[in-house]
N, C-alpha and C positions, 0 to 999 in steps of 0.2 A: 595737853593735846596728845593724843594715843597715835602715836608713829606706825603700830604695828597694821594699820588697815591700809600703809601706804607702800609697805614693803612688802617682799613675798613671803609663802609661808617657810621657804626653806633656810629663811634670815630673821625670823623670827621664835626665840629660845621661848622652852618650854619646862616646866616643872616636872610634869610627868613622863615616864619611859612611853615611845610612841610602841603603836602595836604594830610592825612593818614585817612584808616579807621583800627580803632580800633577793635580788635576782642580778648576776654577775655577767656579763660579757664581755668576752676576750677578742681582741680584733687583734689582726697581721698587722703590724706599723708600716710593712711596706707597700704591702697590694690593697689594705683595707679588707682583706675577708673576714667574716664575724663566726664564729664558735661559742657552742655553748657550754664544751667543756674546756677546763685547763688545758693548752698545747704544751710540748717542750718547742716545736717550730712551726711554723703554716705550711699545712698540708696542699696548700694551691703553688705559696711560690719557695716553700724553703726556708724562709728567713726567721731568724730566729730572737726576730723582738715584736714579741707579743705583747699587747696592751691589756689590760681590765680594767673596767666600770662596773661601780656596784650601783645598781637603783632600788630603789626604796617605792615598792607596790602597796596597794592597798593600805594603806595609811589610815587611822582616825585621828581625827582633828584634834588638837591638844588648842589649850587655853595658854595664852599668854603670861609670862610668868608677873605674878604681882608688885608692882613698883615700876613698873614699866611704862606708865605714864605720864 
């Protein structure tokens, strides 16, 4: 039985390099404001612990890697 139609795609490995682009966002930990460059502090409330998220756009579907079922 092939588990990978049951889980999502970003838990199921892949053999191939995916073709993704990269897009980062930085958020204030204290106030929650989003930027889309690197801060050294948040320019709304000052504080100076900044978060980043990287997401992964535009994606092509990769194949499951073999033995996997």
């Amino acid at each position: 039985m092939r588990l990978d139609k049951y889980l999502p795609d970003v838990l199921v490995r892949t053999d191939e390099e995916s073709s993704c682009t990269a897009v980062v966002l930085y958020e204030c930990k204290h106030c929650g404001s989003k930027f889309d460059e690197e801060q050294g502090h948040c320019t709304v409330c000052g504080a100076a612990e900044i978060a980043s998220y990287t997401f992964n756009k535009d994606c092509t579907k990769q194949s499951p890697v073999s033995g996997s079922e």
